[in-house]
C-alpha positions, 0 to 999 in steps of 0.5 A: 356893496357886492354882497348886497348886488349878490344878495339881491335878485331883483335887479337883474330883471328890472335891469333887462326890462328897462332896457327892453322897453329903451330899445323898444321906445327907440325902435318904434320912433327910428323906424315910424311903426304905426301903433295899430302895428306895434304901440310904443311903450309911450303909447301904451302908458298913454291908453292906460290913462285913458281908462279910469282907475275905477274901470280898471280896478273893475275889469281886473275885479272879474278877472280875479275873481275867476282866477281864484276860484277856478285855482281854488277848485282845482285844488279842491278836486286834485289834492284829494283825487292824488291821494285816491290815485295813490292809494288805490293801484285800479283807481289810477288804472282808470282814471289816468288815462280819462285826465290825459284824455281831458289834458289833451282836449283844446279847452279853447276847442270845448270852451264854446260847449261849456258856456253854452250848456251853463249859460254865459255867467262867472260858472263856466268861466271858473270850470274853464279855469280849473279845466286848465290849472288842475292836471299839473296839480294831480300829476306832481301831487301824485309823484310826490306822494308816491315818492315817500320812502317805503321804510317809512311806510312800512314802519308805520304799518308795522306800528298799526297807524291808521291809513289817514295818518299814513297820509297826513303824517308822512306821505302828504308832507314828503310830497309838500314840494311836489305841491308847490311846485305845482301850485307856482305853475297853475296859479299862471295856468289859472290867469290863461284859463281867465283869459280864455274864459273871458274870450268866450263869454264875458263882458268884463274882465281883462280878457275881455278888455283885450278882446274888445280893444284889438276889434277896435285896432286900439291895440295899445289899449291891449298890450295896457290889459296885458301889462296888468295880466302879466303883472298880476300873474307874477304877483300871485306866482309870488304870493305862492312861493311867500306862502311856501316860505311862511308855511314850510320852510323846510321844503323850500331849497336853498340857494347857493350863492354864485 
C-alpha cells in the first residue's frame, strides 16, 4: 500500500483541491458572502448547469480552436527562427533584441491594433496567441541548440557533414528537452493569449463567456468558464509531456522516489 501511494502523483492535488473547495463551500455559507462577491462552489456547479452542453461544447470549440493554431504557428515561426539565430552570430545580433523589444510590448496594450488592422475575425486572435506563446520557444530552443557539446560539432565538421545534418543529427536533439520545456510553457501561454484575444474581439469562446458574465454580475457563471479554461489548460500541459514521454524517452528525467 505504500508503494502504490509512493508511486501515485495524483492524489495529493485531488487531495488539497477537495479540500480547498470544503473550505471554500463552509466559508462562503459562515460568513453569507453574496455570490455576485465570491459564488460558492455550489453556485458555480449550478450556473454551469444552467448553459447546455451544446453551449459549452460550442464556446470551448473556439476557444481551442485559437489555442492550437496560434501555438502551432508559434512553433512553426520559432523552431526554425532558433536554429537561424544559432547559425548566424549577426542574425542574432539583430534580431534579439527587436524579440525582447516585442516580449516587452503589453499584447493586451497592441491587441486593440491588431483586431483593427485584420478585422474582428479567428486571424488576430490566433496572431495574438502566437505573439504571446512564441518567445519562450525561441529563447529555450536557442539555449539548447547552442548548449551541444563542441566535440561534437567539430567532430562532424571534421567528417565533412553537411551543415543541415549537423542540425538534424546533433544540435536539435540535444536541445529536445530545451524544447519541451518550452513547449509545456506556452501551451498554458497560448490558453492566456485565447483569452486575451477573445477580450478584445470575439463573440464566442470561453473568453468571451467570462467577459460577458462579469458585465452581467453573474459572476459564478465566470468562475464556471474559468474552471474549464484551467482544466483545459492543464489537460493539454499533459498531452505535451505524454508526447515527450511517447516521442523521446530519452529526454525526459527520472524521478527518484522520496
Amino acid at each position: 500500500m505504500k508503494r502504490i501511494f509512493r508511486s501515485s502523483g495524483w492524489w495529493p492535488p485531488l487531495v488539497t483541491l477537495a479540500t480547498i473547495a470544503v473550505l471554500w463551500q463552509g466559508s462562503c455559507q459562515l460568513f453569507q458572502i453574496p455570490p455576485y462577491l465570491l459564488p460558492s462552489p455550489g453556485n458555480i456547479v449550478t450556473a454551469a448547469q444552467s448553459l447546455s452542453v451544446g453551449q459549452w461544447f460550442g464556446d470551448f470549440i473556439a476557444t481551442m480552436v485559437v489555442v492550437i493554431l496560434g501555438y502551432l504557428l508559434a512553433i512553426a515561426v520559432s523552431i526554425p527562427l532558433a536554429v537561424l539565430l544559432t547559425a548566424s552570430r549577426l542574425l542574432s545580433q539583430t534580431v534579439v533584441p527587436l524579440l525582447v523589444i516585442v516580449q516587452s510590448t503589453p499584447i493586451v496594450a497592441i491587441a486593440p491594433i491588431i483586431v483593427v488592422t485584420l478585422g474582428a475575425g479567428v486571424l488576430p486572435r490566433v496572431l495574438i496567441t502566437c505573439l504571446i506563446t512564441f518567445f519562450p520557444l525561441v529563447v529555450s530552443t536557442t539555449t539548447g541548440l547552442r548548449a551541444t557539446p563542441p566535440e561534437l560539432i567539430e567532430l562532424s565538421r571534421s567528417l565533412r557533414a553537411p551543415r543541415y545534418r549537423e542540425y538534424t543529427q546533433i544540435r536539435l536533439l540535444y536541445a529536445i528537452p530545451y524544447i519541451f520545456s518550452a513547449l509545456r510553457i506556452s501551451v498554458t501561454l497560448a490558453v492566456i493569449g485565447a483569452v486575451v484575444a477573445e477580450f478584445v474581439a470575439a463573440q464566442e469562446g470561453l473568453g468571451y463567456l467570462i467577459l460577458f458574465s462579469t458585465s452581467q454580475l453573474h459572476v459564478a457563471m465566470a468562475f464556471a468558464a474559468l474552471v474549464v479554461l484551467v482544466s483545459s489548460s492543464l489537460a493539454l500541459y499533459g498531452i505535451v509531456t505524454l508526447l515527450q514521454g511517447l516521442l523521446f524517452p530519452w529526454s525526459v528525467p527520472k524521478r527518484a522516489l522520496p
